[in-house]
C-alpha positions in Angstrom: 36.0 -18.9 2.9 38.5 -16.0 3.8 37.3 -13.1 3.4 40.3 -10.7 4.3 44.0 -11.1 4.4 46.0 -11.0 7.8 49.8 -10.8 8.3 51.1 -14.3 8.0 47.8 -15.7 6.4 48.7 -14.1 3.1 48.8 -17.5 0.9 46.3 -18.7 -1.3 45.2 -22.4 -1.8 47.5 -24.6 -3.5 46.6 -26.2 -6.8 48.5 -29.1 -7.0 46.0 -31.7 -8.3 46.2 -31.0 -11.9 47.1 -33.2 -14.1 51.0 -32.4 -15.5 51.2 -35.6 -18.1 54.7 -36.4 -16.9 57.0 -38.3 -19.0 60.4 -37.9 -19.1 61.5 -40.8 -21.7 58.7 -39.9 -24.1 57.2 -43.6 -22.8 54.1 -43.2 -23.9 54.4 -40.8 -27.0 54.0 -43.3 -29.2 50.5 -45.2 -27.8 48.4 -46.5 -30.8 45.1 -44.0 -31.0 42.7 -47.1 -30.0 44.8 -47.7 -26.9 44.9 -43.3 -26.6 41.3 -43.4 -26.9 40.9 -45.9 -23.9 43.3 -43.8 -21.7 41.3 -40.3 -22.5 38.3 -42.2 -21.3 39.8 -43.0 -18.1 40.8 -39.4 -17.9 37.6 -38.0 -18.2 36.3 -40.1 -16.0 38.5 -39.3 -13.1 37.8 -35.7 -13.9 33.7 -36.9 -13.7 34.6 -38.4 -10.0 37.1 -36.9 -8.3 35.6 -34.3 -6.2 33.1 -37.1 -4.5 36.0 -39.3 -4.3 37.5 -37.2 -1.8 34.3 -37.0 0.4 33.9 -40.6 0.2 37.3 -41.8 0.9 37.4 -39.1 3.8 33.8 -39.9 5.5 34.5 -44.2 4.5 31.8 -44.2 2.1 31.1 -46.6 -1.2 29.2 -44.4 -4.5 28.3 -47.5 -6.0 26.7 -45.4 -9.0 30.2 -44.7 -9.6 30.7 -48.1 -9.7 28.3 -48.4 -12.2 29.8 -45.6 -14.1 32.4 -47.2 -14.8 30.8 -49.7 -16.6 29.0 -47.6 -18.9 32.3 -46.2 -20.3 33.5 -49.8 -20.9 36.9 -49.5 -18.5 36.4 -52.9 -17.0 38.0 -55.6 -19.2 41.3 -55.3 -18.0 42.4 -56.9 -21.2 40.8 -60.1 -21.0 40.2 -61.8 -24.2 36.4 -63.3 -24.7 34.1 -62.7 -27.5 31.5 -61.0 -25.3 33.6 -58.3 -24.3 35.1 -55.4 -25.6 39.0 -55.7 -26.3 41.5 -53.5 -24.4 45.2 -54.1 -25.7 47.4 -54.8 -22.2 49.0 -51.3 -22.5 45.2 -49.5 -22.7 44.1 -52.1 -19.8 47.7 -50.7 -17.6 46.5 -47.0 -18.6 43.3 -47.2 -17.4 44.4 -48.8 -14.4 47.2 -46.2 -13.9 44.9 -43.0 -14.9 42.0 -44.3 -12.1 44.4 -44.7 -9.5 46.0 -41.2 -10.3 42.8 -40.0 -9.4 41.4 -42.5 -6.7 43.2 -45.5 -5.3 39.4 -46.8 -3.7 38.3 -46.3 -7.6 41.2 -48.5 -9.2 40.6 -50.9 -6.6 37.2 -50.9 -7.9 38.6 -51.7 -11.3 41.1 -54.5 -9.7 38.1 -56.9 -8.2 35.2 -56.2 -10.6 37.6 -56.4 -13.7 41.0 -57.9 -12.9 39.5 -61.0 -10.5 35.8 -61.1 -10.9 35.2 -60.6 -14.5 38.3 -62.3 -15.3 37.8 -65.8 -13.4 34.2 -65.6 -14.8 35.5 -65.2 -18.5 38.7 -68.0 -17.9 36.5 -70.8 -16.0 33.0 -69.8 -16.3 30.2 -72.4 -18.5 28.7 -71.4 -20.9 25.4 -70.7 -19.4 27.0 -68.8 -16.1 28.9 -66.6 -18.6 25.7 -66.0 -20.4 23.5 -65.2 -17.1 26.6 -63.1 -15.5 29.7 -61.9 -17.7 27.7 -58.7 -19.6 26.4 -57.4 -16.5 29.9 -58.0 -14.9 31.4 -55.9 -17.4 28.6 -53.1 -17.2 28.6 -52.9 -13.7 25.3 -53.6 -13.3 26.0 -56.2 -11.2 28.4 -56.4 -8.5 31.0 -59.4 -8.4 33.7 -60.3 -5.8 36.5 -62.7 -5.6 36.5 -64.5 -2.5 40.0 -66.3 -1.4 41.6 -64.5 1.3 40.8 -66.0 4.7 41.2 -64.8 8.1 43.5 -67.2 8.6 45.2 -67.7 5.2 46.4 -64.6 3.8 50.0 -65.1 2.1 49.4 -69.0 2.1 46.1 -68.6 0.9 47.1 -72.0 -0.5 46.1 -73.4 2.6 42.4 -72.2 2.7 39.7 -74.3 4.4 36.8 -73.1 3.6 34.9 -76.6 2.1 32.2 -77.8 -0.3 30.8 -80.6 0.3 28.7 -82.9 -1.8 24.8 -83.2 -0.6 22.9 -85.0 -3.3 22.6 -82.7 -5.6 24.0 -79.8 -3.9 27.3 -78.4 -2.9 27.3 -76.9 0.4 29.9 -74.3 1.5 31.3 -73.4 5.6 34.3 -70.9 6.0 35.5 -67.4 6.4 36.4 -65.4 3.7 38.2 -61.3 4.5 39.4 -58.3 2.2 36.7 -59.4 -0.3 36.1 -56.4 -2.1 32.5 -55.9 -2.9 31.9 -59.0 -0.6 28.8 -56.8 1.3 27.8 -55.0 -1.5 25.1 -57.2 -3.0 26.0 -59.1 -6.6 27.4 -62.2 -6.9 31.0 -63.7 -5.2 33.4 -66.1 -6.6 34.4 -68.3 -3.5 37.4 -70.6 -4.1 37.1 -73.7 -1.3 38.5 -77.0 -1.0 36.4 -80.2 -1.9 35.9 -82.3 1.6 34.6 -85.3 -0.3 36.7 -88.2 0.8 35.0 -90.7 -1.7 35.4 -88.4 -4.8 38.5 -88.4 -6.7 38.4 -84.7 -6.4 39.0 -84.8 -2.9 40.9 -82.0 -1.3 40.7 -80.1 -5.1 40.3 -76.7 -5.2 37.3 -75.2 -6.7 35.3 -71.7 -7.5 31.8 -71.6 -7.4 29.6 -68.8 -8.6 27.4 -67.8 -5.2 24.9 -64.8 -5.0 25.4 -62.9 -1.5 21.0 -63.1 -0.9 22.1 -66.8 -0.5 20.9 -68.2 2.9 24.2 -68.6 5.0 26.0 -66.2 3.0 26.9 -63.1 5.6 29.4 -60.4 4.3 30.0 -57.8 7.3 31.6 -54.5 6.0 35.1 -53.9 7.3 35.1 -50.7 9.5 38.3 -48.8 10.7 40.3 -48.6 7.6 43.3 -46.0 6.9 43.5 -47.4 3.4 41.7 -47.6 0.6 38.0 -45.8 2.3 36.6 -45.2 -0.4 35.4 -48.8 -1.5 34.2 -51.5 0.9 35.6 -54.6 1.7 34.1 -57.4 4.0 34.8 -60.1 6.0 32.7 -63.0 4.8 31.0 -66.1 6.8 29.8 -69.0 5.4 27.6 -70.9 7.2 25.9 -73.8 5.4 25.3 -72.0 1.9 23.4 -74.3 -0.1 23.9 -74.3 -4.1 22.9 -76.2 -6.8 25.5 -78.5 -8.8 25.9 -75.6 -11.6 27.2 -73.3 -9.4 30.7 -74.8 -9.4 32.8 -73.0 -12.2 33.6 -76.1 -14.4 37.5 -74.6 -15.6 38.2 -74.6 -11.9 40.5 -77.9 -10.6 43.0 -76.7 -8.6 44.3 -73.7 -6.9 46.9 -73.4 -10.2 43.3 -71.6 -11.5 43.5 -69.1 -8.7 47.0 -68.4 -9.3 46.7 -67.6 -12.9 43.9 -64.7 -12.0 46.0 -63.9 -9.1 49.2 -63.5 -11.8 47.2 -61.5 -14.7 46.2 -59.0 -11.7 49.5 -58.3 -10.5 50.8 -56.2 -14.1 47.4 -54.4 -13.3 48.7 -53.5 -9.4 52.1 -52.8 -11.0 50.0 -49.8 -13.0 48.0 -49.0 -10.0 51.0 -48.0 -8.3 52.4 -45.9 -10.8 49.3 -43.7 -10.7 49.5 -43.2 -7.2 53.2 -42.6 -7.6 52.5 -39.8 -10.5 49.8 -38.1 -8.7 52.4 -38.0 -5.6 55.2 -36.5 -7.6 52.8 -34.2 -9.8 51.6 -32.7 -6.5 55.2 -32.3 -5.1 56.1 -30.5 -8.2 53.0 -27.8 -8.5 53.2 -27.4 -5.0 57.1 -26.2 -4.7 56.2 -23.7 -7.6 53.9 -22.1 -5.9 54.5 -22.3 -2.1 57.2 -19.6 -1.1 59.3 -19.9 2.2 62.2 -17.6 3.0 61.7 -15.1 0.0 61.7 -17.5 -2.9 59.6 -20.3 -4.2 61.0 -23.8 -3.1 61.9 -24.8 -6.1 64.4 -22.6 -6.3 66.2 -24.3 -3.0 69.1 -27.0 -4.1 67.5 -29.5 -2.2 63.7 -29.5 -3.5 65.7 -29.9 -6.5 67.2 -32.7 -5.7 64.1 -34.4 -4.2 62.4 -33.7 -7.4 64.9 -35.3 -9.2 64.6 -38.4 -6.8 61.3 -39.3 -7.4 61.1 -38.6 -11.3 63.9 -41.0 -11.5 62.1 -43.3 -9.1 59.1 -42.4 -11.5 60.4 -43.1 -14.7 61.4 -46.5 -13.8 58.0 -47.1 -12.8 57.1 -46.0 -16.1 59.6 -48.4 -18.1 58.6 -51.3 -16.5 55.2 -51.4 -17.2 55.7 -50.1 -20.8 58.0 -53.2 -21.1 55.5 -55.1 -19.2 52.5 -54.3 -21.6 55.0 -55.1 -24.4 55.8 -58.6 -23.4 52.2 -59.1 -23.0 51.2 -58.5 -26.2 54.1 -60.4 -27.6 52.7 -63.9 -25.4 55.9 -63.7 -23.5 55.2 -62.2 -20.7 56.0 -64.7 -18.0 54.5 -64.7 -14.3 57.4 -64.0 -12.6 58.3 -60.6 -14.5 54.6 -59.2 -13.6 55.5 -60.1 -10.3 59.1 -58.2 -10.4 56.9 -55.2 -11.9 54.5 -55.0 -8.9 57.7 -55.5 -6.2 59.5 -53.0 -7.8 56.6 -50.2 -8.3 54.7 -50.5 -4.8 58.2 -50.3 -3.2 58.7 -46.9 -5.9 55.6 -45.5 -5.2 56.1 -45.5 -1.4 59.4 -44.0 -1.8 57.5 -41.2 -4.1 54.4 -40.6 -1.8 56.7 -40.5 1.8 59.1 -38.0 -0.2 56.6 -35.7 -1.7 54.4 -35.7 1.8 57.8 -34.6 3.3 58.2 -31.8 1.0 55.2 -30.6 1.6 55.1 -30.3 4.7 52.2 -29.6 7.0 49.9 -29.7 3.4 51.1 -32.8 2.7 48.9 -34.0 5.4 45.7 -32.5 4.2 43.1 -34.6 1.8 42.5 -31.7 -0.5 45.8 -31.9 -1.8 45.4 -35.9 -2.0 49.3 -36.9 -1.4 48.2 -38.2 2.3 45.8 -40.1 0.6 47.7 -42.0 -2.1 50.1 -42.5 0.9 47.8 -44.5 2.3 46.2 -46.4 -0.4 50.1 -47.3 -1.7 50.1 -49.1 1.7 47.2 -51.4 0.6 48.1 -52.3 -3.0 51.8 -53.0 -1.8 50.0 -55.9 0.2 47.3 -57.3 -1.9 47.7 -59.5 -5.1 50.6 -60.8 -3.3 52.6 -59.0 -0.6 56.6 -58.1 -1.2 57.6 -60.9 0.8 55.4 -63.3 -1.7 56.8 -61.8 -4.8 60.3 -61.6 -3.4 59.9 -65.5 -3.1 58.6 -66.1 -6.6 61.3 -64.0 -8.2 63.9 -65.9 -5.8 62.2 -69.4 -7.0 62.6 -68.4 -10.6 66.5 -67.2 -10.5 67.7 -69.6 -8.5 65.8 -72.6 -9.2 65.1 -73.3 -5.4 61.8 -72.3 -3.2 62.1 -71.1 -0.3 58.2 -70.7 0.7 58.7 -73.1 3.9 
């Protein structure tokens, strides 16, 4: 702590990680209370968490009793619709989303693969008796689940996966690689999606999900070191070797990789939210930061150009904003189609990296510094633009739908 003031060393900290509540178009004035009452959980909880955020992302550790946390405040269903879980409208499931990222992008990760892909494949394809054993705890976070389809080798064709399972008697046996599998070394339970090698079964070459605890023998999940993205939850890169499971463990609503797509699709509104939060903690920061810091006389706010790049991102911002409101409200209605949740997330991960790069930039030198988060959210933006489907992907999907012609090979 300073104790004295020298010439040129006059400045105080800069608070620029409040919370401002931006919303230019009034977009979410009129939330229903229920969906409000979601959202100020979210809040609170970010203002629980943050401070040990910050250490965690910075020294590349996981607070899984934040995890847990999370669970115990109910901000895990993601608005998937089962009787055994509580009922979030799509906008209160895309403000939670938003509101954790604001505060953490390792956090709304978090919410992404517990919520969004694990609890959600569990709820859509699970039996009856494996959502009885598993789907509470999911949801309470008091047990850990991953989904496990990205391979080494198969990232945007993760069609092409080849991990197998193969009959034995009355077993299914797994081999393959699995990588970026959130939760994957964490202990709990993983959903691996692999392709039937059974050339006397009619489901031959199907793929399938099966339900496999990570104690199981063969089951190795190796923590990815050396991130610049995201350090603050941990991801792994999976082997299996031989994992033995019984015939139940196969998720019976699971036929083809059409099943991993429609969890993939229900995920990508929630990245589209994801990345507004990082993009409204970037521009918030921008904004508190130019009122206070002072260069050549005057605050910088009061230069034409920090105007200007003000103005840039809340318009950037705002768009942002639109589209998911619009999003959320097609959902609700049952029209949201797969391809507009997929125009939502290529629009707002491209926004939100426009946002962060512009308010670092403004900030100068303490846009680089973790306490005031921008550098951060900078980084994270970089991972969420990539997973659930990376630009290219969704570029390719949109094209497919307007023009009525893939062009994926």
């Amino acid at each position: 702590m300073r104790m004295t003031s020298l010439p040129g060393d006059t400045a105080a900290a800069y608070d620029v990680t409040a919370r401002l509540d931006t919303d230019y178009y009034a977009v979410f004035a009129d939330i229903p209370a229920a969906d409000r009452e979601v959202w100020d959980r979210a809040k609170a909880y970010v203002d629980e968490v943050g401070d040990r955020m910050v250490a965690a992302w910075d020294d590349s550790s996981y607070p899984l009793d934040l995890v847990t946390r999370l669970g115990e405040l109910d901000l895990y269903n993601d608005g998937i619709d089962h009787p055994r879980l509580t009922r979030f409208s799509p906008l209160a499931a895309g403000l939670v989303n938003m509101e954790v990222s604001r505060g953490d992008g390792s956090l709304g990760t978090v919410i992404a693969v517990q919520g969004g892909l694990a609890l959600r494949t569990l709820a859509l394809f699970g039996s009856a008796a494996q959502q009885e054993r598993w789907l509470e705890p999911l949801a309470r976070g008091e047990v850990l689940g991953s989904f496990a389809l990205t391979e080494p080798d198969h990232g945007s064709d993760s069609v092409s996966l080849e991990t197998v399972a193969r009959r034995d008697g009355d077993e299914w046996v797994l081999r393959g690689a699995k990588k970026w599998i959130g939760n994957g070394a964490s202990g709990g339970i993983t959903f691996v999606w692999a392709r039937v090698d059974d050339p006397s079964a009619d489901e031959h070459g199907a793929v399938r999900c099966f339900l496999v605890s990570q104690e199981t023998p063969g089951y190795t999940g190796t923590v990815i070191a050396g991130k610049a993205s995201l350090r603050g939850i941990h991801q792994a890169h999976i082997a299996l070797d031989g994992v033995r499971l019984p015939a139940d463990a196969v998720l019976p609503g699971t036929r083809s990789f059409k099943d991993a797509s429609t969890v993939l699709y229900s995920t990508r509104s929630g990245v589209a939210w994801s990345a507004l939060g990082h993009a409204t903690a970037c521009y918030e920061a921008a904004l508190s930061y130019a009122q206070q810091r002072v260069q050549f006389g005057k605050p910088l706010v009061k230069f034409q150009m920090v105007q200007e790049r003000l103005t840039q991102m809340l318009d950037e911002l705002t768009a942002m904003q639109l589209y998911c409101r619009r999003m959320a409200d097609l959902e609700t209605s049952g029209a949201l189609r797969p391809t507009q949740a997929s125009l939502a997330k290529y629009h707002n991960t491209r926004a939100a990296r426009r946002i962060a790069q512009t308010a670092r930039d403004l900030m100068g030198g303490n846009g680089i510094l973790l306490e005031n988060r921008v550098i951060q959210h900078m980084a994270d933006i970089e991972a969420i633009h990539t997973y659930e489907g990376t630009e290219s992907v969704q570029a390719l999907l949109i094209g497919r739908d307007i023009t009525g012609t893939g062009a994926f090979v």
